[in-house]
C-alpha positions in Angstrom: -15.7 20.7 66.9 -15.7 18.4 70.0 -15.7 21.0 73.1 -13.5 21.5 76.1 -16.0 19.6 78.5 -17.5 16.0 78.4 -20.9 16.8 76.8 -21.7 16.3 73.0 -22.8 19.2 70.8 -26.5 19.2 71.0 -27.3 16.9 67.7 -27.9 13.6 66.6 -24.5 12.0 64.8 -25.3 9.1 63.2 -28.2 10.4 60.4 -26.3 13.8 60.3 -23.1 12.5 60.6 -20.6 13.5 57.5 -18.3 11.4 56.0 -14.7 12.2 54.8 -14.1 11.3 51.2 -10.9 13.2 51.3 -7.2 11.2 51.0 -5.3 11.3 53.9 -1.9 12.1 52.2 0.0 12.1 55.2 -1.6 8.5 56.7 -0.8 7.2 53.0 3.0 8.6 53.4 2.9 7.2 57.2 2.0 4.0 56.0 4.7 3.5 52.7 7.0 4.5 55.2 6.5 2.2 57.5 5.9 -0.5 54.7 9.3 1.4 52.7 11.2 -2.2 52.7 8.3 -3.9 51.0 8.1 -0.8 48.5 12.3 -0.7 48.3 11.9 -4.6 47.4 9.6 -4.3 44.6 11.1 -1.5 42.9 14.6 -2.8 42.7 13.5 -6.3 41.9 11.3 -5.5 39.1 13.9 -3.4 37.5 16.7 -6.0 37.9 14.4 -8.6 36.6 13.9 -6.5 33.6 17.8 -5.9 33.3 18.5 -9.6 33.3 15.6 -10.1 30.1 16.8 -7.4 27.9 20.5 -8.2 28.5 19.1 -12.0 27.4 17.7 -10.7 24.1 19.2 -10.1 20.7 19.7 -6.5 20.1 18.5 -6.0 16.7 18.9 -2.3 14.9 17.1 -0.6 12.7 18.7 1.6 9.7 16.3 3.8 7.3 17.0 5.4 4.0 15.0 8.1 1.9 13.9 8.4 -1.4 12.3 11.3 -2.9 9.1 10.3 -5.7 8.9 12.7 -7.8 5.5 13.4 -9.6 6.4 15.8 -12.0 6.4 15.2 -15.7 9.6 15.7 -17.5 9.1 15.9 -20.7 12.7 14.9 -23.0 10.9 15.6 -26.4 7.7 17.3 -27.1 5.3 14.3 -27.3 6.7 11.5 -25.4 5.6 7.6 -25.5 6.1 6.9 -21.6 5.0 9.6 -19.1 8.3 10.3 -17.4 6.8 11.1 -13.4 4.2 9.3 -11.4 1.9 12.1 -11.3 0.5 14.1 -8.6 -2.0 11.5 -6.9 -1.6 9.8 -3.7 -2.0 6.7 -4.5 0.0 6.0 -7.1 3.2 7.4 -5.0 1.4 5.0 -2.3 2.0 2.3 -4.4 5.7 3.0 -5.0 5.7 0.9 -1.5 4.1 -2.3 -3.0 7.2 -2.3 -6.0 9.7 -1.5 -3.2 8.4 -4.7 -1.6 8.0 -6.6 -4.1 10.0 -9.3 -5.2 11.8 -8.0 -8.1 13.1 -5.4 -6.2 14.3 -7.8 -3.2 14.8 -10.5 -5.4 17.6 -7.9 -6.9 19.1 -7.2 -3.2 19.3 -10.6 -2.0 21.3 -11.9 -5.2 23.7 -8.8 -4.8 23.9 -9.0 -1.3 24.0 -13.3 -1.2 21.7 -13.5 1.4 20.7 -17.0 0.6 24.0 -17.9 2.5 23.0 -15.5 5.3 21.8 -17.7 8.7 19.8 -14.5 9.8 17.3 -14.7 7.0 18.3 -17.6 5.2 18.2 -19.8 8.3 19.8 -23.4 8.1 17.8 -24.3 4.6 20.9 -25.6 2.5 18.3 -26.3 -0.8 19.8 -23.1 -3.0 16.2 -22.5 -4.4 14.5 -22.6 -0.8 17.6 -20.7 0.4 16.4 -18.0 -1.7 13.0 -18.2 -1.4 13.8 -18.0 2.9 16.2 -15.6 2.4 13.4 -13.3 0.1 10.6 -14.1 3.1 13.4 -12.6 5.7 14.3 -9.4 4.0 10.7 -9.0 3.4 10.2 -9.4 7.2 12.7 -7.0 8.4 11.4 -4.5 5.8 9.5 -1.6 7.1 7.9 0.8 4.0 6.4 4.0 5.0 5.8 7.4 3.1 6.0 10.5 5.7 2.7 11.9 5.8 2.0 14.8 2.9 5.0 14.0 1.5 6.2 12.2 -1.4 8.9 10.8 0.6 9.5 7.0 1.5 11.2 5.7 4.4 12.7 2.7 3.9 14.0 0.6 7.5 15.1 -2.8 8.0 15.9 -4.3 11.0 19.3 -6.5 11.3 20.8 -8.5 14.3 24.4 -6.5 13.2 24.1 -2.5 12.8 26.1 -2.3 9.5 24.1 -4.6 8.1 21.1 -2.9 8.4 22.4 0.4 6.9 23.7 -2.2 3.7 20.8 -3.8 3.3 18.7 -0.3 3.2 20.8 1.4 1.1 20.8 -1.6 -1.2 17.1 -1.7 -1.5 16.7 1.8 -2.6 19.6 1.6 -4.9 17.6 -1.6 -6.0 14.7 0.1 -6.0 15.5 3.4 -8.2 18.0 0.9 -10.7 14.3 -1.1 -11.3 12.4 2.1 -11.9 15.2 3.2 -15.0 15.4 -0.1 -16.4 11.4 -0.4 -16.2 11.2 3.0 -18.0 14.2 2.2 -20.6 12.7 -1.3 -21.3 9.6 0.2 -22.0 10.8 2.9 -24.5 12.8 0.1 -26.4 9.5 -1.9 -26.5 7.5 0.8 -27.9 10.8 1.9 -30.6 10.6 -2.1 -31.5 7.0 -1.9 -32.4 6.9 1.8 -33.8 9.7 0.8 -36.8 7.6 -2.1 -37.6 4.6 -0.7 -37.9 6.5 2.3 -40.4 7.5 -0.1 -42.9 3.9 -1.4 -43.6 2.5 2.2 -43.8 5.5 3.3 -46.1 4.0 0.6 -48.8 0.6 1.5 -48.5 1.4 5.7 -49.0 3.3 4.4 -52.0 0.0 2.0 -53.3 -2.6 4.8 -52.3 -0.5 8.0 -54.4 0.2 6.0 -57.4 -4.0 5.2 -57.8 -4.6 8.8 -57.3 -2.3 9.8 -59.9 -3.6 6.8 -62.3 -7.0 7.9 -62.2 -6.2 11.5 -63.0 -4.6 10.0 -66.1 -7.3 7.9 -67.2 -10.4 10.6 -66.6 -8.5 13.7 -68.2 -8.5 15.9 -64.4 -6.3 18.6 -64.6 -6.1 21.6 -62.5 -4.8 24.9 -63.0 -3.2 26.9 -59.9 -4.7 23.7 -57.7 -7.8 24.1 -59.1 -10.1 22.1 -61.7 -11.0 23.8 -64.9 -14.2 23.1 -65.0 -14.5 24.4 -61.4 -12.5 27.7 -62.5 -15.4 28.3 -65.3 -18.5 27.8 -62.8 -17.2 29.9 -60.3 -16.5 32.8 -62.7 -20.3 32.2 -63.5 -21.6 32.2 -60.5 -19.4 35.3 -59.8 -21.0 37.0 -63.0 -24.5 36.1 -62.3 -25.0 37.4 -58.7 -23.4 40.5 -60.3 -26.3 40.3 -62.9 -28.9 39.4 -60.5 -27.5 42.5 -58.3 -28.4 44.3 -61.3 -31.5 43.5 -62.3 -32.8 43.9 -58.7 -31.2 47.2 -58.4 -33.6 48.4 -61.7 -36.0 46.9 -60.7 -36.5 48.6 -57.6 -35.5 52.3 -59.5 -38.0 51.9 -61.8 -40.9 50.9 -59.3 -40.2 53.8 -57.2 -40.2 56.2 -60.3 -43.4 54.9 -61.7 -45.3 55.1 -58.4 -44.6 58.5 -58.2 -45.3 59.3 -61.5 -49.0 57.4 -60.6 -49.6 58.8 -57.6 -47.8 62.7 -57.9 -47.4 63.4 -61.8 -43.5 63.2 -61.9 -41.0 61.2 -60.1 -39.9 62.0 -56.7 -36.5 63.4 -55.6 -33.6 61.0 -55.2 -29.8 61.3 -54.5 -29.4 60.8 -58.2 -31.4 63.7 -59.3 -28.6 66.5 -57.9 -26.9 67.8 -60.4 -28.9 66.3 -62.8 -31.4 68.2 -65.2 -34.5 67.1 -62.7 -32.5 68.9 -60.2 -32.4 72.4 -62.2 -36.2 72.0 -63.6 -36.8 71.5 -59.8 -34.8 74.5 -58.2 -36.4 76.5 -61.1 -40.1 75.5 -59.9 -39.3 76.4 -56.5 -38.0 79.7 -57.9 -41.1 80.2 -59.5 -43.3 79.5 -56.7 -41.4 81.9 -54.8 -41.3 84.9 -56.7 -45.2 84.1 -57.0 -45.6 83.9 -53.5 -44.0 87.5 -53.1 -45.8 89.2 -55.5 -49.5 88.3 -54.7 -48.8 89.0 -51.5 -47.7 92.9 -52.8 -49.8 93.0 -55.9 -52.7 90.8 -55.7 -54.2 88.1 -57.9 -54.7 90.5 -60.9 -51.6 92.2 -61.1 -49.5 91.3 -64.7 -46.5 90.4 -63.4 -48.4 88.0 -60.8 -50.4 86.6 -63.9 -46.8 86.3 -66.0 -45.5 84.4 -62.5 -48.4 81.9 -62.6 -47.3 80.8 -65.7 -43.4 80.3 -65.1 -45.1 78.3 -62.6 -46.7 75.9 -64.9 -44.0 76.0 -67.2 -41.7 74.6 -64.8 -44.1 71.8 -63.5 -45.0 70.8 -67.3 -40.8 70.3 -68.2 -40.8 68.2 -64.6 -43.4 66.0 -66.0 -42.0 65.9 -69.1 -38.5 65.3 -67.4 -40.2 62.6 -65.1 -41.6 60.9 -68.0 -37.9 60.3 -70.0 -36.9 59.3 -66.8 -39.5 56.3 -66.3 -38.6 55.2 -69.7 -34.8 55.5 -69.3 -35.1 53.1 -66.3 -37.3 50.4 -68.0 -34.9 50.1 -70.9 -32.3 49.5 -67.9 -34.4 47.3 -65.9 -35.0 45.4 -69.8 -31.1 45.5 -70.7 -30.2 43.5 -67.0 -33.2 41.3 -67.5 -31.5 39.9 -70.8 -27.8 39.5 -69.6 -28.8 37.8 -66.3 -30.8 35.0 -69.0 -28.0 35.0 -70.8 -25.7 34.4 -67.6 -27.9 31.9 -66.3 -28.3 29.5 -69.7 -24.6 29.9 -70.1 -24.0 28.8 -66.2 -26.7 26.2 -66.5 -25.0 24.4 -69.8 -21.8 24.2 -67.7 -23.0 22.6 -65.0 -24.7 20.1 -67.4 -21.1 19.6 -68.5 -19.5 19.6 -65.6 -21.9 16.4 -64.1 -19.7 14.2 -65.8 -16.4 15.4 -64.4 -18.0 16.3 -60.2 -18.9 12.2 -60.8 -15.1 11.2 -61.9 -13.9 13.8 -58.5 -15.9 11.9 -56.8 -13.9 8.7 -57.0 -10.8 10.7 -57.4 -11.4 12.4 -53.9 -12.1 8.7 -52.1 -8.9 7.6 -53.4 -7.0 11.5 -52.1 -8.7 10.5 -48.6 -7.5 7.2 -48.8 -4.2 8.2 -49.5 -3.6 11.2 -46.9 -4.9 9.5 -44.2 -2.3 6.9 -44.6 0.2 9.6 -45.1 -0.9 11.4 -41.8 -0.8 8.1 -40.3 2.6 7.2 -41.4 4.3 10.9 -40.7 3.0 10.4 -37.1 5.1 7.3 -36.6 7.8 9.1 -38.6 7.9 11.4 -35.8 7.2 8.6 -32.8 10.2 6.7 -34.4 12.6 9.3 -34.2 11.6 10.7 -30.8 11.7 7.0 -28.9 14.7 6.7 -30.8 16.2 9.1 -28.5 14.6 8.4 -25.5 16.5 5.0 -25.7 19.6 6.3 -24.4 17.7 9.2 -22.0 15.6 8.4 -19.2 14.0 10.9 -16.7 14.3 9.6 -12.9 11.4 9.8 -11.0 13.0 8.4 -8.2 16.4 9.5 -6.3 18.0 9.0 -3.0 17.9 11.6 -0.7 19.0 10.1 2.4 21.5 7.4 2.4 20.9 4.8 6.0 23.8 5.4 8.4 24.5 2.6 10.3 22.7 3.1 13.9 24.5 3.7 17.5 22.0 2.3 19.2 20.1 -0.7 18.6 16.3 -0.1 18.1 15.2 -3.6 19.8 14.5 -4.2 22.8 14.1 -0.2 24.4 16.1 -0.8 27.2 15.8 2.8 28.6 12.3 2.9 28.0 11.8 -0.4 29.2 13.5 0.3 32.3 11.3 3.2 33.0 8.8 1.2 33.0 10.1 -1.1 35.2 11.2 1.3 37.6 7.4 2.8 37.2 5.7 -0.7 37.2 7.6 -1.8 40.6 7.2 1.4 42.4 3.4 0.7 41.4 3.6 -2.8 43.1 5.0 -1.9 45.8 2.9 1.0 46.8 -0.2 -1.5 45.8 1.9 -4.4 48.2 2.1 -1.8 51.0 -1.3 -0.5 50.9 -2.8 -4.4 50.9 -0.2 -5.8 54.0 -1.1 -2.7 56.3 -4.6 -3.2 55.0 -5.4 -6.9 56.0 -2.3 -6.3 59.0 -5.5 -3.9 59.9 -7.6 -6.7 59.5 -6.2 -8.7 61.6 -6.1 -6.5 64.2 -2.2 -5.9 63.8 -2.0 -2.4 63.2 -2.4 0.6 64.8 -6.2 1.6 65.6 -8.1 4.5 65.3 -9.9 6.0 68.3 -12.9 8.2 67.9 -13.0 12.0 68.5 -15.2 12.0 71.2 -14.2 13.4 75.0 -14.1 10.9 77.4 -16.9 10.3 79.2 -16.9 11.9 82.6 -14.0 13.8 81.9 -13.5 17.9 81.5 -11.0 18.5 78.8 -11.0 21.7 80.6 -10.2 23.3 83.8 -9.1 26.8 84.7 -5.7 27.8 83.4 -3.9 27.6 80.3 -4.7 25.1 77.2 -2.6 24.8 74.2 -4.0 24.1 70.8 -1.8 23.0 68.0 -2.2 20.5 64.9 -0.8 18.4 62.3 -2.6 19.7 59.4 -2.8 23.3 58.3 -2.8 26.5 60.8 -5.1 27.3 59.9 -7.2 24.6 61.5 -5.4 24.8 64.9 -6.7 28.8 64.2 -10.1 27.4 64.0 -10.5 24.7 66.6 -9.2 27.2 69.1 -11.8 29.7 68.5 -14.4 26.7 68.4 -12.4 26.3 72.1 -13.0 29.3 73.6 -16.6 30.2 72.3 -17.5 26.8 73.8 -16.2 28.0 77.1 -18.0 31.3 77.3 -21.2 29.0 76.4 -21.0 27.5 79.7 -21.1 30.8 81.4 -17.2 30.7 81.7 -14.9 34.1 80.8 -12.1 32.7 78.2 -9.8 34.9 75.9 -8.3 33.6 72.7 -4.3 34.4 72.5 -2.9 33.7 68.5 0.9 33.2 68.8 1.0 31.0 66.3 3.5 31.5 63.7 1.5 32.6 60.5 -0.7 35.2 62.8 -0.8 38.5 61.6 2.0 41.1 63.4 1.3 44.6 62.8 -1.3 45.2 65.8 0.4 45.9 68.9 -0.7 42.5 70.9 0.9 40.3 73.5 4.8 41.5 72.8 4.0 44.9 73.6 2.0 44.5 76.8 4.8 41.9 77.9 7.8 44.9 77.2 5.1 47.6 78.7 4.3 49.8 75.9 0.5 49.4 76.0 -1.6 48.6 78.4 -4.3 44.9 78.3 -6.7 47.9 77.7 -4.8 48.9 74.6 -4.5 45.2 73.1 -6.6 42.9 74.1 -9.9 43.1 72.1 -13.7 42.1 72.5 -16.4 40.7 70.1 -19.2 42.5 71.4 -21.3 39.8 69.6 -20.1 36.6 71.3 -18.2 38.6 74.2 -14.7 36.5 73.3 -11.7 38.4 74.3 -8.8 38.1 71.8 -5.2 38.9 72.4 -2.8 38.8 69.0 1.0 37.9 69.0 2.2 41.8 68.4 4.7 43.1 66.2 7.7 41.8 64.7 10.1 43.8 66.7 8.3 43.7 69.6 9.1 39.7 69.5 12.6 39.9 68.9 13.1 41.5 72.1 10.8 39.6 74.7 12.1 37.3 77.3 10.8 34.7 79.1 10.4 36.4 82.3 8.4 38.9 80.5 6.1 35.8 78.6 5.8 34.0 82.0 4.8 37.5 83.7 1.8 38.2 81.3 0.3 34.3 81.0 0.2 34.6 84.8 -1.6 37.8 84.6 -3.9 36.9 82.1 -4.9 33.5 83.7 -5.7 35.0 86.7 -8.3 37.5 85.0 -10.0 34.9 82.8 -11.6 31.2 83.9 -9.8 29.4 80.5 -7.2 31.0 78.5 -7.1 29.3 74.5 -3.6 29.9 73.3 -3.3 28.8 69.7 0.6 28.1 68.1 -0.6 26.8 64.6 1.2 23.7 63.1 3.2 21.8 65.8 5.9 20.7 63.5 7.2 24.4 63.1 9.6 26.7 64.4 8.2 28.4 66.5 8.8 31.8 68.7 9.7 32.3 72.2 5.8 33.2 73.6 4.5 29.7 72.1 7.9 27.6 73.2 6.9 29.3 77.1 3.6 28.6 76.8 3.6 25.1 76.5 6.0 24.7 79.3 3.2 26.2 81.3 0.7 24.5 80.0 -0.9 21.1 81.8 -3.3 21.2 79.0 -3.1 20.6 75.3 -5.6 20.0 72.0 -4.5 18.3 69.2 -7.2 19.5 66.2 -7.3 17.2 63.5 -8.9 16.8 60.1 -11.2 14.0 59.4 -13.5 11.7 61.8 -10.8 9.2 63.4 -7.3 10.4 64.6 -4.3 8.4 62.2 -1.5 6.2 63.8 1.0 9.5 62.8 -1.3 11.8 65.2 -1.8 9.4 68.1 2.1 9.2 68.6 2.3 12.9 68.6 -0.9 12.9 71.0 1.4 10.5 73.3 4.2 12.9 72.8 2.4 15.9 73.6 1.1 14.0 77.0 4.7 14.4 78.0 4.3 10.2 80.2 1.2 11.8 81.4 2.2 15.2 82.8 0.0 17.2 79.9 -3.5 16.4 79.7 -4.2 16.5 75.5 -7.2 15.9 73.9 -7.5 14.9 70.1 -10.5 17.0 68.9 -11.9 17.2 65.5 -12.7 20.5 63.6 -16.3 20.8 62.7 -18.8 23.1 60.3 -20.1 25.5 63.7 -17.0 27.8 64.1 -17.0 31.8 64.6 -13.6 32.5 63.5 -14.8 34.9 60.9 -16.5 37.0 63.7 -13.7 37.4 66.0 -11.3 37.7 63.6 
C-alpha cells in the first residue's frame, strides 16, 4: 500500500514488483460502454444480414414415417419353406435400410407418385427414361434412412420444397416399402410350390418302379414271411433260443457235479447245498449231528468205557457210513445229468448248424431283396416329404406373415426443417455481439496506441508531496469494502510509523454494529474511554460505527461535535466509508464534508479511466486533496480487527 507521505516503502520495485493477471471487469464494462455504438452496430447488423439470407432461401421440410422390423419368426405351418421374420441380428434389420433405398422400392414410389413430371426432382429433363432415372436420383437424395438406436425401428424422412409433399412422399415409401417385402415373400413361396409339384411327379414314378421290383423278386426267389417275419429266420431263432437253454444246462451240471465230486475227494461225502434241505442228505445229516451230540453228553458223564457211550460211538458211524453212501448216489445222479444235457445240446447244435447251411441260400437272395427295400423306401421317404412341402406351400400361397408394418404414419410438418432460422438467428445475434465486443476491445486498443485514450497514471505519491497532514482523511474505493477496510488500516499504521498518533474510525456501511462505537459516544451514553479501542501490539486506536439504533438517531451536530473532538486528540484521523458508490449513513455523508482529504484505494498496479474520473470527482475542482493509492500484501488488518 502506497503511504500517507511522499516516501516509498522501503524495497526495490522493479525485481519484486508483482504483476496483475487479474481481468479488470469493470475497465472491460467501462470500455464496451464507451465503445456501446460500435457493439449496438454489429449486433444488429449481423442479425439483419442473416434475416435477409434465410428469408432468400427455399424453405425445404422434412416429414418422417416409422416402421417397425419385426424379427420374430411366425411360423403359419409347422415346417415352413421361407422363414417368415428377419431374425434377431443387427445387421440384417440394418440392411432393411439398403432395400428401403433401393431402387425397387423408389422405383415403385416414383411411378405411383409421377415424379418424372415433377421439376423438384425431375428437373427440366423432358427424355421420359432420363426423367425417371433424375427423378429416382432426387427422391434418393431427399431420402434420409435411419434405425433408432437398439431398436428395430426405421425412420424414414424426406425432405420436400412443399410440406405435404414431404409427408406423401414418406408415407409412400414405407407403404412401398412393406407392399415389396409381401410380394417378395409371396413370390417366393409360389416359386418354391412351382418347383416342389414338379419335383412330386418324378418321385411318384420311381416309388411305383422301386415297389413293383421288390415285390417281383419275392416272387421269383420263393421269400415269404409269416407275422413280418421270414421262415427260415423264425426256425433259427427258435434254435438259437433252445440251445442257449441247453448250453445253460449243461453248464449248470457241470458245475453241480464238480463241486460234489471235490468234496467227495477231499471230505468223503459231498458238502451241504441249498438243495440238500429237505432232502434225504438233509435227515442222514441232522441224524449225525444228533449222534455226535448225544456222544458228546455222555462221555462227558460216563466216560470212554461206559456201554451206552460205546453203543453212541457206533450210531455215530452209522450215520457217517449212510452220508457216504448218500454222497456217493448223489455224484452219480449228477453225472448222468451232466451226460443227459451233454447229448441234447449236440443234438441242438447239429440241428441249428444244418439250418443255417440251409438258410445260406435264402440270407444271399435277402440280400438283394433288402437293396431293392432300401431303394424303394428311400424314394418313398423322399417323396412323402414333398407330399407334405406341397401341401404346406400350398397354403402359404394365399398367407403371408408381415415382418414389416407401419407404426407411424409422416404428418405433414408446421415448420420447415431448412434453413434453422431461430437457431440461426441465435447465432447471429451471438456471432455479432462477439464482433462487436472483439471491434470494441481492438478500436480502444490501438485508440490507446495512438495515444487517443485515456492514460493510466502510476500509484505512486507525488514526489515532494504529503498525502497527509493533520486532520481528517477519508478513504473510500471502487472495488470491494473490503479493500477501502484494508487500505485504511495500511493508512493509519503508516502514520503511527512516523511517530505520529492516528486512530482508525470504520463507518463504512458493511462494518460490524453491535459494539457500542462512534453513535453512542456522539448521543452520550459511553464515554471515548468506553469505545474507542487500542492494539496494544501496534498502538492503533480504533473507533467502530456503533449500533444500529444508535445511528438512527444521530444528527449532524452530534457527528460534527465528535470528529472535532477526536481530531483534536489525534495527529491523523483514518475514517474508512467502504465502497463509494453506496448508500451511505449520516456519520460518513458528514465526514466527507469535513474532510480536505481523501484516498481512493484501488485494485491493481495503474488506476483505470472509470477511477481517475471519480478521483477528479472526489477532488471537488480542487478543494479535496485525493490520492489514488494501491492496496498491497503488508497490511495488519487482522490484528486490529
Amino acid at each position: 500500500m502506497a503511504t500517507l507521505s511522499g516516501e516509498r516503502p522501503d524495497r526495490n520495485p522493479t525485481p519484486g514488483r508483482r504483476i496483475d493477471s487479474t481481468i479488470d471487469l469493470y475497465g472491460l464494462g467501462q470500455t464496451l460502454w464507451r465503445r456501446r455504438w460500435t457493439v449496438l452496430v454489429c449486433l444488429v447488423a449481423l442479425p439483419v444480414i442473416a434475416w435477409f439470407a434465410l428469408s432468400a432461401t427455399t424453405p425445404r421440410y422434412s416429414a418422417t414415417s416409422r416402421i417397425l422390423i419385426d424379427p420374430r419368426e411366425q411360423r403359419i405351418v409347422q415346417n415352413e419353406i421361407i422363414q417368415q421374420g428377419v431374425g434377431g441380428d443387427m445387421a440384417l434389420v440394418d440392411s432393411q435400410i439398403e432395400v428401403i433405398a433401393s431402387e425397387t422400392v423408389l422405383g415403385r414410389v416414383v411411378r405411383d407418385l409421377h415424379l418424372e413430371t415433377d421439376p423438384e426432382f425431375a428437373g427440366d429433363v423432358t427424355d421420359p427414361h432420363r426423367a425417371f432415372d433424375a427423378a429416382l436420383g432426387g427422391l434418393a437424395r431427399a431420402l434420409e434412412v435411419s434405425r433408432r438406436e437398439n431398436t428395430y425401428v426405421i425412420e424414414i424422412s424426406v425432405t420436400a420444397q412443399e410440406a405435404a409433399k414431404s409427408a406423401r412422399l414418406a408415407n409412400a415409401i414405407a407403404q412401398a416399402y412393406v407392399a415389396d417385402q409381401i410380394s417378395s415373400a409371396a413370390n417366393s413361396v409360389r416359386d418354391v410350390s412351382t418347383a416342389i409339384r414338379g419335383r412330386l411327379a418324378e418321385l411318384q414314378a420311381q416309388l411305383n418302379e422301386a415297389e413293383g421290383n421288390v415285390e417281383t423278386f419275392k416272387r421269383e426267389h420263393g421269400i415269404s414271411q409269416t407275422e413280418g417275419q421270414l421262415l427260415g429266420d423264425r426256425r433259427l431263432t427258435d434254435l438259437s433260443v433252445r440251445q442257449s437253454e441247453a448250453l445253460a444246462r449243461v453248464n449248470e451240471t457241470t458245475a453241480r457235479l464238480q463241486v460234489l465230486e471235490e468234496g467227495l475227494r477231499t471230505r468223503g461225502y459231498v458238502g451241504a447245498t441249498a438243495a440238500d434241505a429237505g432232502s434225504a442228505m438233509g435227515a442222514l445229516r441232522t441224524r449225525l449231528a444228533d449222534a455226535r451230540q448225544r456222544l458228546a453228553d455222555l462221555q462227558n458223564v460216563l466216560g470212554p468205557r461206559h456201554p451206552r457211550v460205546t453203543a453212541a460211538m457206533q450210531e455215530v458211524a452209522q450215520a457217517e457210513t449212510a452220508i457216504r453212501e448218500e454222497s456217493g448216489r448223489l455224484v452219480a445222479a449228477a453225472r448222468d445229468d451232466n451226460r443227459i444235457a451233454i447229448d441234447a445240446l449236440n443234438s441242438i447244435n447239429a440241428a441249428l448248424q444244418a439250418a443255417r447251411e440251409d438258410s445260406f441260400t435264402t440270407n444271399e437272395n435277402l440280400i438283394r431283396l433288402r437293396e431293392l427295400e432300401r431303394e424303394a423306401q428311400s424314394i418313398r421317404l423322399v417323396y412323402e416329404s414333398f407330399l407334405v412341402r406341397a401341401q404346406e406351400t400350398a397354403q402359404q400361397e394365399g398367407i403371408t406373415a408381415r415382418t414389416a408394418r407401419v407404426i407411424a404414419e409422416a404428418a405433414v410438418p408446421v415448420s420447415p426443417s431448412f434453413p434453422p432460422k431461430v437457431p440461426m438467428l441465435i447465432a447471429a445475434v451471438v456471432m455479432g455481439l462477439f464482433i462487436g465486443i472483439l471491434a470494441a476491445i481492438l478500436r480502444d486498443f490501438f485508440a490507446g496506441l495512438l495515444g487517443r485514450g485515456p492514460q493510466a497514471v502510476p500509484l505512486v505519491p507525488r514526489k515532494g508531496a504529503d498525502t497527509i497532514v493533520n486532520g481528517l482523511m477519508l478513504v473510500t474505493t471502487l472495488g470491494k469494502p473490503e479493500m477501502a477496510r484494508r487500505g485504511a488500516l495500511d493508512l493509519a499504521h503508516g502514520a503511527l510509523t512516523r511517530g505520529r498518533s492516528a486512530i482508525f474510525v470504520d463507518l463504512a456501511a458493511d462494518a460490524p454494529k453491535t459494539d457500542p462505537g462512534f453513535a453512542e459516544i456522539a448521543l452520550g451514553e459511553v464515554s471515548a474511554f468506553g469505545a474507542v479501542k487500542a492494539d496494544h501490539e501496534s498502538g492503533l486506536h480504533t473507533l467502530n460505527a456503533g449500533r444500529s439504533q444508535a445511528l438512527a438517531r444521530l444528527s449532524r451536530d452530534a457527528v460534527c461535535n465528535v470528529l472535532e473532538a477526536v481530531a483534536a486528540e489525534y495527529d491523523d484521523v483514518v475514517v474508512n466509508i467502504g465502497e463509494l458508490e453506496t448508500e451511505h449513513g449520516l456519520a460518513a455523508r458528514t465526514a466527507a464534508e469535513l474532510t480536505r482529504k481523501a484516498a481512493l484505494v484501488v485494485g491493481g498496479d495503474t488506476a483505470g479511466s472509470q477511477e481517475q474520473r471519480m478521483a477528479q470527482a472526489l477532488s471537488n475542482e480542487g478543494a479535496v486533496a485525493v490520492s489514488l493509492v494501491a492496496a498491497g500484501q503488508d497490511n495488519h488488518f487482522d490484528k486490529v480487527a
